[in-house]
TORNUZA-46108 format. One line per 2 residues: their letters; for each residue x, y, z of N, C-alpha, C. Coordinates in Angstrom, 1 decimal. Example, Ala and Ser with C-alpha at 12.3 -4.5 7.8 and 13.67 -1.06 7.14 Angstrom:
TORNUZA-46108
as	13.2:-5.7:7.8:12.3:-4.5:7.8:13.2:-3.3:7.8; 12.8:-2.2:7.1:13.7:-1.1:7.1:12.9:0.0:7.9 .
***
This chain:
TORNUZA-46108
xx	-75.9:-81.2:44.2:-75.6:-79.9:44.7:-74.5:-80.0:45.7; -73.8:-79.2:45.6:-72.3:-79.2:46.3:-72.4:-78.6:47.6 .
xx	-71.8:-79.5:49.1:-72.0:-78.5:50.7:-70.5:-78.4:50.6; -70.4:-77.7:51.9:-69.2:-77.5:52.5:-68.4:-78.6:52.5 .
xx	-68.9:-80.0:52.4:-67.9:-80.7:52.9:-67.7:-81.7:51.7; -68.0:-81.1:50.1:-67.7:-81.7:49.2:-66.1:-81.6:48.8 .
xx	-65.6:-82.3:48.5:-64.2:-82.1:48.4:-63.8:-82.6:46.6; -64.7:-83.2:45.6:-64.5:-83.5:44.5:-66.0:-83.3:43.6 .
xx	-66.1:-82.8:42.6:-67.4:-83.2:41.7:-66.7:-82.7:40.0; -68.4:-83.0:39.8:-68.6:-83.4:38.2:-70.0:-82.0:38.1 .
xx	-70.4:-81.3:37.1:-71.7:-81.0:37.4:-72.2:-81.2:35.6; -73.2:-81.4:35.4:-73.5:-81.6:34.1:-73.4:-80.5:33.2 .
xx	-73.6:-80.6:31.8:-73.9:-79.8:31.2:-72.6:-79.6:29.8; -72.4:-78.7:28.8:-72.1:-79.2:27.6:-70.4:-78.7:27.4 .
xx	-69.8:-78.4:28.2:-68.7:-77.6:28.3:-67.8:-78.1:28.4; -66.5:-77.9:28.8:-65.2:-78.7:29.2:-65.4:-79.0:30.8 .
xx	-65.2:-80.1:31.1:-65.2:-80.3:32.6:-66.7:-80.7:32.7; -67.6:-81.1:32.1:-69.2:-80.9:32.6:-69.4:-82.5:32.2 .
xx	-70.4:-82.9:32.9:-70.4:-84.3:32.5:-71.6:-84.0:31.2; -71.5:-84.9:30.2:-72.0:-84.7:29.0:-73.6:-85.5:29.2 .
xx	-74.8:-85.0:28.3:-76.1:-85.6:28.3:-75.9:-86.9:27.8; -76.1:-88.1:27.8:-75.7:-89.3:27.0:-77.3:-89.8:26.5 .
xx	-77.0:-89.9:25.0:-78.0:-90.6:24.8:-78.0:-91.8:23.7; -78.3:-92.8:24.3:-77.4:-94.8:24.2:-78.7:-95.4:23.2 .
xx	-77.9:-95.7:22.0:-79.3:-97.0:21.2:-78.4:-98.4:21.5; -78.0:-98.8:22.4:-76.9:-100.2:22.7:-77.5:-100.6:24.5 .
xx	-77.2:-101.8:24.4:-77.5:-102.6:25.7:-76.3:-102.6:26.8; -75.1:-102.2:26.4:-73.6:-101.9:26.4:-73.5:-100.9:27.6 .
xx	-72.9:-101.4:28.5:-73.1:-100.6:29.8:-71.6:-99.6:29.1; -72.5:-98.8:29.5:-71.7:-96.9:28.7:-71.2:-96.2:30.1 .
xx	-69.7:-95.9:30.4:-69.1:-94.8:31.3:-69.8:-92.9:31.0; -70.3:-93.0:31.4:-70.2:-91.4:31.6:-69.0:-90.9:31.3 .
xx	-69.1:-89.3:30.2:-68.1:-88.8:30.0:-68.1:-87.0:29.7; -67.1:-86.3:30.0:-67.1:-85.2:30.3:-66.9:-84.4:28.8 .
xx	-66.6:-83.4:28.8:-66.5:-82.4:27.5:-64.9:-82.0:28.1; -64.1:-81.7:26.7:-63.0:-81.3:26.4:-62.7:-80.1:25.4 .
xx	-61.4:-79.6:25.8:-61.5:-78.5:24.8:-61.3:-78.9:23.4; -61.1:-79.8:23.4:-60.7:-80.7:22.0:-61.9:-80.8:21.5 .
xx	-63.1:-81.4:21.9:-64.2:-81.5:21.3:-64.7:-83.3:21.5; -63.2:-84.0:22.0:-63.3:-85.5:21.9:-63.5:-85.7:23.9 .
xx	-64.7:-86.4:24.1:-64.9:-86.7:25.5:-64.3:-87.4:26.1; -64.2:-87.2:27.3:-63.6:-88.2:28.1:-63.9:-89.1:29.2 .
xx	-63.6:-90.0:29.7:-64.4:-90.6:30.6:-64.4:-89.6:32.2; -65.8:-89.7:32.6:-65.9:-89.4:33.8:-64.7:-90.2:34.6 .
xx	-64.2:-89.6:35.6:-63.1:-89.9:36.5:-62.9:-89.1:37.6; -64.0:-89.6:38.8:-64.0:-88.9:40.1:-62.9:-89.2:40.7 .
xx	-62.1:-88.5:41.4:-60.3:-88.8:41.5:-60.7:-88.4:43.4; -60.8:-89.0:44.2:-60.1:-88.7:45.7:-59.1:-88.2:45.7 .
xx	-58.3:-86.8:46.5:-57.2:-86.7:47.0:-56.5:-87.0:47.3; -55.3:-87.8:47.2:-54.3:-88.3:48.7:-53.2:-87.7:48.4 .
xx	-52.6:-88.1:49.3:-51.2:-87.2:50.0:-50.7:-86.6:48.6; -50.0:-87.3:47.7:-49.7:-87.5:46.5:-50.0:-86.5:45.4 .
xx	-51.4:-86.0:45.5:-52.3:-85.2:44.6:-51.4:-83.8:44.5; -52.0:-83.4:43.4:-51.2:-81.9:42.6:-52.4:-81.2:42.0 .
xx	-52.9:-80.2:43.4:-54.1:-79.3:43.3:-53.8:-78.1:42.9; -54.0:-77.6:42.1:-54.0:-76.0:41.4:-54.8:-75.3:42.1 .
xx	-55.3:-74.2:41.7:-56.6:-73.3:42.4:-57.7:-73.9:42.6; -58.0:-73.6:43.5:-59.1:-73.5:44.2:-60.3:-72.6:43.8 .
xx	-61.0:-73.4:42.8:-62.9:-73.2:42.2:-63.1:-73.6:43.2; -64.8:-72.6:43.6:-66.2:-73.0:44.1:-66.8:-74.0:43.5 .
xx	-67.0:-75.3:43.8:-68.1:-76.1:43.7:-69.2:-76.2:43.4; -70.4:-75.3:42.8:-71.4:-74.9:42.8:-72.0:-75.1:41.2 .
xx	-73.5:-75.6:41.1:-73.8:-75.3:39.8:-74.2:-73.9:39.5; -73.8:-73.2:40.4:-74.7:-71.3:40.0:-73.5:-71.2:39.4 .
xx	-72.3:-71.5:39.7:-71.0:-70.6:38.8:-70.7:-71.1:37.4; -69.7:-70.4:36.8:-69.7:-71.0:35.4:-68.5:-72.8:35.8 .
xx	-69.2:-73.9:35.3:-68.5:-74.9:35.3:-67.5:-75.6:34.2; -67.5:-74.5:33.2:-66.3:-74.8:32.3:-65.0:-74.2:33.2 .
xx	-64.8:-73.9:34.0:-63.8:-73.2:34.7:-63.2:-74.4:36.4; -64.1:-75.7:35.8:-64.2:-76.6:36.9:-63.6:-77.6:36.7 .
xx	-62.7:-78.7:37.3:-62.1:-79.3:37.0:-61.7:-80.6:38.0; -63.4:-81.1:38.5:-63.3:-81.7:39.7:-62.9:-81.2:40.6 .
xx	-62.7:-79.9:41.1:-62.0:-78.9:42.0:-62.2:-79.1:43.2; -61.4:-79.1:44.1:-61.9:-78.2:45.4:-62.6:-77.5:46.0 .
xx	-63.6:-77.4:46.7:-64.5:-76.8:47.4:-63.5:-75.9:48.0; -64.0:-74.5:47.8:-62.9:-73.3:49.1:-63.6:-73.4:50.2 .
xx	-64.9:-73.3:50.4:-65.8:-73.4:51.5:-65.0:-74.1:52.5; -65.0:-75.6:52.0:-64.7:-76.7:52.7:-63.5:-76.5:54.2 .
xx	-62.7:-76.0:53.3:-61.3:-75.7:54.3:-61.2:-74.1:54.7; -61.8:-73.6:55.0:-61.5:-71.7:55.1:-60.0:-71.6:56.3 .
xx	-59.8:-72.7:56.9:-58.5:-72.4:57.8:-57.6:-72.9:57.2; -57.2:-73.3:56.1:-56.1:-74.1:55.6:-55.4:-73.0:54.2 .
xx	-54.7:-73.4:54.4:-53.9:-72.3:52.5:-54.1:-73.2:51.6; -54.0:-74.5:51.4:-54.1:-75.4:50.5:-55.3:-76.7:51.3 .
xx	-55.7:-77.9:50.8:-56.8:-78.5:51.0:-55.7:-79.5:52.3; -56.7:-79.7:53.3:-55.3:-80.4:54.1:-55.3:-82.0:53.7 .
xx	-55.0:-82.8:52.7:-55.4:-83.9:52.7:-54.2:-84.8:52.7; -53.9:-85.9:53.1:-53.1:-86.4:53.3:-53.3:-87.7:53.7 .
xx	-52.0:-89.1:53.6:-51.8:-90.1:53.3:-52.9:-90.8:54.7; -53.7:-90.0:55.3:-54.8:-90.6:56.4:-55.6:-89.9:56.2 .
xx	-56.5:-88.9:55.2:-57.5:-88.4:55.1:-58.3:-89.2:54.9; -58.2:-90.5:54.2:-59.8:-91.3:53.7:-59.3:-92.5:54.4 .
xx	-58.0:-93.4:55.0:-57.4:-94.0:55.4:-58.9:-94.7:56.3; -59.8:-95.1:56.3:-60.9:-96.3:57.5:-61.8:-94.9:57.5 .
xx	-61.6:-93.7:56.7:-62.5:-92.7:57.1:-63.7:-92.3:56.1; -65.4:-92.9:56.2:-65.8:-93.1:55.3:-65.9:-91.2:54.2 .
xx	-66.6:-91.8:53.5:-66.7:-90.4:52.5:-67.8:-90.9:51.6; -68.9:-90.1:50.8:-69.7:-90.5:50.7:-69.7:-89.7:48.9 .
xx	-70.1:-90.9:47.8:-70.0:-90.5:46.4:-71.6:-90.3:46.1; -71.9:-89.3:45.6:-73.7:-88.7:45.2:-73.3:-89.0:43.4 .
xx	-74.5:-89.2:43.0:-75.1:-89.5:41.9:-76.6:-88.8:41.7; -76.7:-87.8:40.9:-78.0:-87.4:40.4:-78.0:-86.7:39.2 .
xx	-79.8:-87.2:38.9:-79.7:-86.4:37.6:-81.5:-86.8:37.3; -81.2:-87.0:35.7:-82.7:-87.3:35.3:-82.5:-88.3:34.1 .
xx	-83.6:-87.9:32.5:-83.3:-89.4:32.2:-85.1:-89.5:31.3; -84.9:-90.3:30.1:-85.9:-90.7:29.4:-86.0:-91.8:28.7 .
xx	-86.7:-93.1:28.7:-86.3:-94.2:28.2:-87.1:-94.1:26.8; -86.5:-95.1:25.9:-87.0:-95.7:24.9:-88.2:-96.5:25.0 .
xx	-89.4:-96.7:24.5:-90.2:-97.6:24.8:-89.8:-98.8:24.4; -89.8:-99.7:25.1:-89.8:-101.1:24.8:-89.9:-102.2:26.2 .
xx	-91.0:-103.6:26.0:-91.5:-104.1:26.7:-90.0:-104.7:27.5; -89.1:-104.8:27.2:-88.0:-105.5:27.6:-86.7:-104.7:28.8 .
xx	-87.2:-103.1:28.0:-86.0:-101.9:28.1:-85.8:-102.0:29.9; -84.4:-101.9:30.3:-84.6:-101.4:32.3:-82.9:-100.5:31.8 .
xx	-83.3:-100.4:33.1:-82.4:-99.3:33.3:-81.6:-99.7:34.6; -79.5:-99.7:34.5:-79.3:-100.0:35.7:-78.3:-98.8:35.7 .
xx	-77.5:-98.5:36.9:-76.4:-98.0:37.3:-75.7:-98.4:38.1; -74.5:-98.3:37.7:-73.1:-99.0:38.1:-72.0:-98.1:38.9 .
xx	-71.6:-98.3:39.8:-70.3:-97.3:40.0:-69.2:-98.6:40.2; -68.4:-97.9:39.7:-67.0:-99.0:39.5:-66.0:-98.0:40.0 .
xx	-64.7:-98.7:41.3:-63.6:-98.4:40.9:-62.6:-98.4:40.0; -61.8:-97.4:39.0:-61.0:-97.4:38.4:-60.8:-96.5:37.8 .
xx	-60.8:-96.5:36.3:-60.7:-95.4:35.4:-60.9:-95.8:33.8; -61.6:-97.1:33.3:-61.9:-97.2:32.3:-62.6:-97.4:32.0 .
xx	-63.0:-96.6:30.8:-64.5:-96.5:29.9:-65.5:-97.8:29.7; -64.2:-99.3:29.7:-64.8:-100.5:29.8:-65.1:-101.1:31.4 .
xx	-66.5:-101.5:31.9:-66.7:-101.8:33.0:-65.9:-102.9:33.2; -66.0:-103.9:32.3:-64.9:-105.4:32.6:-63.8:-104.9:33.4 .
xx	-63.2:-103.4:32.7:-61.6:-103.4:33.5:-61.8:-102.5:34.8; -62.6:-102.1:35.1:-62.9:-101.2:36.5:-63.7:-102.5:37.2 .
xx	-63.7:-102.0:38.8:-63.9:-102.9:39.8:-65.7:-102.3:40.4; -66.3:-103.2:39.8:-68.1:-102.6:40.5:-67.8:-102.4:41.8 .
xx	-68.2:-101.7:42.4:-68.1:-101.5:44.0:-69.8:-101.3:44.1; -70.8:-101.2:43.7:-72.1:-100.7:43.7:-73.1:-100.7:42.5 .
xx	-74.2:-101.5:42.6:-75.2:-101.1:41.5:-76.8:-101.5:41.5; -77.3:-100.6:41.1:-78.6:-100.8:41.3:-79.4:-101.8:40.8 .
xx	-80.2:-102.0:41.2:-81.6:-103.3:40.7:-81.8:-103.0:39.0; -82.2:-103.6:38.2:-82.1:-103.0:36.9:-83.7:-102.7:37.0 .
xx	-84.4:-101.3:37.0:-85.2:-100.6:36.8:-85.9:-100.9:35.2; -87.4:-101.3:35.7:-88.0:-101.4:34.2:-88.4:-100.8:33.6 .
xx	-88.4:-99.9:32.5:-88.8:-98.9:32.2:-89.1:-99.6:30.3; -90.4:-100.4:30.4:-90.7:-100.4:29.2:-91.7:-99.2:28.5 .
xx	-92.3:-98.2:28.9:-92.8:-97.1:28.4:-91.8:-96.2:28.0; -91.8:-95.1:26.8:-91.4:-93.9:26.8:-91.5:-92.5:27.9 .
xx	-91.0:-92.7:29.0:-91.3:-91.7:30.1:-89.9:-91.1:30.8; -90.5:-90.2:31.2:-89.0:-89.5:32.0:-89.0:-89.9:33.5 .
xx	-87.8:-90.0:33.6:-87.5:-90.5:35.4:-86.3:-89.4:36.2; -86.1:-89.4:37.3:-85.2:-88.9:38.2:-84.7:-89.8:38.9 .
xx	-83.5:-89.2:39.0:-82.7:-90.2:40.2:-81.6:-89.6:41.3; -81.5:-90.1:42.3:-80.2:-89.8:43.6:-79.5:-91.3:44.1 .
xx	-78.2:-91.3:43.9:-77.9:-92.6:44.4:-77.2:-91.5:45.3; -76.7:-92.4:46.8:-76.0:-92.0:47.4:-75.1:-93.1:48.3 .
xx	-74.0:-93.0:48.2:-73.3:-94.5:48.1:-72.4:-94.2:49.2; -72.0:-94.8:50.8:-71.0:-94.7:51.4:-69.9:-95.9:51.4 .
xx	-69.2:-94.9:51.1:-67.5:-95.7:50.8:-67.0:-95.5:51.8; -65.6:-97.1:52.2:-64.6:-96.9:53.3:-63.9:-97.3:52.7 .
xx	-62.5:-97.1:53.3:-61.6:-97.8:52.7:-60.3:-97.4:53.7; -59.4:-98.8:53.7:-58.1:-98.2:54.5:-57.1:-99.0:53.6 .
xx	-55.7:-97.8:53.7:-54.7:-98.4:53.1:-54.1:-99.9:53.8; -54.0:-100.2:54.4:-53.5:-101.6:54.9:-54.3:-103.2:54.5 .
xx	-55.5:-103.2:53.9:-56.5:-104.3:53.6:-56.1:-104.0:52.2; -56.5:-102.5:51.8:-56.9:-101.9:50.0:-58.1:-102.2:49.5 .
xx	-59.1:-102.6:50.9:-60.4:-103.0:50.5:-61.5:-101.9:50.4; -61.9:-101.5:49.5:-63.2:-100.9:49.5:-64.7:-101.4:49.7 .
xx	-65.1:-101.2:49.9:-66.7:-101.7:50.5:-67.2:-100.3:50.1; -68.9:-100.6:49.9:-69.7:-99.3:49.6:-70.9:-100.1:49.4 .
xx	-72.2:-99.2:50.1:-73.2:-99.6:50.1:-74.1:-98.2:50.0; -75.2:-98.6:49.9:-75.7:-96.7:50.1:-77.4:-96.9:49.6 .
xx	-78.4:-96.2:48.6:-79.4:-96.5:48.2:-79.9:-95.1:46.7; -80.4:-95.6:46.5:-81.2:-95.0:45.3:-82.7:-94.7:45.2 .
xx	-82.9:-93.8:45.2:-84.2:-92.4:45.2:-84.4:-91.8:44.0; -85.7:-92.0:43.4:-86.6:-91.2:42.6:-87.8:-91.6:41.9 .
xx	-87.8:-91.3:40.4:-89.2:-92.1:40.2:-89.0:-92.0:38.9; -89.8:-93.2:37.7:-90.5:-93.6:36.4:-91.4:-93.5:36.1 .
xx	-92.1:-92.1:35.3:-93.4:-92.7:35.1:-94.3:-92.3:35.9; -93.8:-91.9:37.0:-94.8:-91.0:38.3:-94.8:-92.2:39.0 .
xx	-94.0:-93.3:39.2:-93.7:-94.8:40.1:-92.0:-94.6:40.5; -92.5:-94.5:42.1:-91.3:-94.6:42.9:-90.4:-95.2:42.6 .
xx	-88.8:-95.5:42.6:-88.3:-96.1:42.3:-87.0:-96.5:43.5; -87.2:-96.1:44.5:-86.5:-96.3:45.9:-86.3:-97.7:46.1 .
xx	-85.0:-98.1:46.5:-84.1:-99.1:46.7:-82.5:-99.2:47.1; -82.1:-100.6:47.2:-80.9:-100.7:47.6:-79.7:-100.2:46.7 .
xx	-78.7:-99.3:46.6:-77.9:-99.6:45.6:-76.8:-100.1:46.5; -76.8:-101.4:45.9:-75.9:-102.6:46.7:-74.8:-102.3:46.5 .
xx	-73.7:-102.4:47.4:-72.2:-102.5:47.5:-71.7:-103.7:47.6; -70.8:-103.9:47.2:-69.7:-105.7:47.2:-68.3:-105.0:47.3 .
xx	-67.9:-106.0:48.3:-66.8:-106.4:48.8:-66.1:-106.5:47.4; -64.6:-105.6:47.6:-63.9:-105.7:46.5:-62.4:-106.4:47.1 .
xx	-62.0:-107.3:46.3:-60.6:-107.7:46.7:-59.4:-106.6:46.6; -58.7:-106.4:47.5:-57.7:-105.3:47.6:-56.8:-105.0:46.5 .
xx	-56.5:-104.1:45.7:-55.2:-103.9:45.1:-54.4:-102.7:45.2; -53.2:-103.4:44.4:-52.3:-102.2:44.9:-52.5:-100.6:43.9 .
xx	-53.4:-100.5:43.4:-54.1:-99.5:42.8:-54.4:-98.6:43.7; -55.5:-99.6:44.3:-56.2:-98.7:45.4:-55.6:-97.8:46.5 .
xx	-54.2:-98.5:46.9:-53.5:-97.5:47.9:-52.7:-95.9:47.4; -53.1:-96.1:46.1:-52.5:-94.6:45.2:-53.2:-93.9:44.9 .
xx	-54.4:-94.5:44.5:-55.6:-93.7:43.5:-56.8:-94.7:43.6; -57.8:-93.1:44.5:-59.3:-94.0:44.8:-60.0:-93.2:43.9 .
xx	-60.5:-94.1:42.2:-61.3:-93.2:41.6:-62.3:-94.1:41.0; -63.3:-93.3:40.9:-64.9:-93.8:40.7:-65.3:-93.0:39.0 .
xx	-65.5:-94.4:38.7:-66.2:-94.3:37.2:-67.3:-94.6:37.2; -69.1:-94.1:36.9:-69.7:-94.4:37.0:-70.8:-94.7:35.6 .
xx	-71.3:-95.8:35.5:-71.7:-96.6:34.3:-73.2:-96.6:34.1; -73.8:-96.1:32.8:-75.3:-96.5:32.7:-75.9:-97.7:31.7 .
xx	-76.2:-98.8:31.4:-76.4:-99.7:31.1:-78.4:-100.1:31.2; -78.3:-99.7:29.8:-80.2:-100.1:29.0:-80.1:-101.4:28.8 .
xx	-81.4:-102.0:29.2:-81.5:-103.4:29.2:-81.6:-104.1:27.3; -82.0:-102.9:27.0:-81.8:-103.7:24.8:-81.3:-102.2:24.4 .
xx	-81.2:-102.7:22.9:-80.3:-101.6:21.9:-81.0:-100.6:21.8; -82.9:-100.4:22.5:-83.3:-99.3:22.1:-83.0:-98.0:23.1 .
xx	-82.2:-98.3:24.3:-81.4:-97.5:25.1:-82.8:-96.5:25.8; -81.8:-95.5:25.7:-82.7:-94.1:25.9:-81.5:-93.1:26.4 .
xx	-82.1:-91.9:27.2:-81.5:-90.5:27.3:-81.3:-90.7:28.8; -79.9:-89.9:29.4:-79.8:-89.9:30.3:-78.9:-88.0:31.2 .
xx	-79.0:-87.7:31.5:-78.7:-86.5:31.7:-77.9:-86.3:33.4; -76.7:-86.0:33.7:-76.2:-86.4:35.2:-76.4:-84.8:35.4 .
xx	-76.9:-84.1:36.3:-76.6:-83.0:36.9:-75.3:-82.8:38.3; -75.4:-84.4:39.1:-74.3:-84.1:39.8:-73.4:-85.3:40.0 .
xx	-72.0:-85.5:39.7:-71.8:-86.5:40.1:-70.5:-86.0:41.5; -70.3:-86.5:42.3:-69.6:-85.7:43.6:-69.0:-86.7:44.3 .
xx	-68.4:-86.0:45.5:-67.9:-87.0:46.9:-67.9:-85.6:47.8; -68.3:-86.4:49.0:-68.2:-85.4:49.6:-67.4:-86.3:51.4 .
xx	-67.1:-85.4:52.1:-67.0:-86.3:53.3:-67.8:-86.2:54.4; -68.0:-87.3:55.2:-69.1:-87.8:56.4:-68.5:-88.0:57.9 .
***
């Protein structure tokens, strides 16, 4: 759910701009991906602002509005004293900002089956080529049962290292069993990517081929 001080999101559901229901028979850690007008999806790609950015209008952030009209947009709430978003080449510069993850979710039965989640920086659909900055415990889920989830992950980052760090944790349940823990952050080595474009791709990965369903209702950033 989107506050005042979200400044990028994703919200689920089957439209252009909405992140898509995914449902995986592969062990294959799968990027999350959105709906197009074309009909061909595309990878989720939470994009930070910097100086650089080329923002159009300004949508409300909210799942009550229509979100095919959404486009990882700008929150208007956020800035009410500004004409445009004020962001610039020191907005996230050592200044943390905090990426949310929620949604729900049904596994495949199988004695082997878990369930992890990944957030990587970058922008491609293959995890190998994005940078993990965060990921959870792999969750066991050998019954057929529905689960929920909230990760919520604080990211820093300054242009002069290009290091990102992110740590944060993960809340919900399997099964009617808690599933509260660390979602660990690692030290990323700096590149020159990072001082242009801070964007988060975020990855679901079933422990065997019998997968299961996964459904995101929010994926966001907001700032802290």
């Amino acid at each position: 759910m989107a506050n005042v001080n979200t400044f990028a999101a994703f919200f689920g559901g089957t439209g252009r701009n909405q992140i898509l229901s995914q449902t995986l028979a592969t062990a294959t850690a799968t990027a999350l991906q959105v709906g197009t007008d074309s009909g061909t999806p595309a990878t989720a790609v939470l994009v930070v602002p910097t100086q650089s950015a080329i923002l159009g209008g300004i949508s409300p952030l909210s799942p009550n509005v229509n979100q095919a009209l959404l486009n990882a947009a700008v929150i208007a709430g956020s800035f009410p004293s500004y004409p445009d978003p004020p962001f610039n080449s020191g907005s996230f510069n050592g200044r943390a900002f905090k990426i949310r993850w929620a949604g729900t979710g049904s596994a495949a039965a199988n004695a082997g089956n878990t369930l992890t989640f990944t957030l990587t920086q970058g922008t491609s659909a293959t995890i190998g080529s994005d940078k993990a900055i965060g990921a959870s415990a792999a969750i066991a889920t050998a019954s057929a049962a529905n689960l929920n989830f909230a990760i919520e992950a604080t990211v820093v980052w300054d242009v002069t290292s290009g290091y990102i760090n992110s740590d944060g944790r993960i809340v919900g349940s399997y099964n009617g069993t808690t599933i509260n823990g660390a979602f660990t952050g690692t030290t990323q080595t700096g590149l020159t990517t990072y001082a242009t474009a801070l964007t988060f791709v975020p990855f679901i990965t079933w422990g065997n081929a019998l997968g299961g369903t996964m459904t995101t209702s929010d994926f966001s950033a907001e700032q802290v």
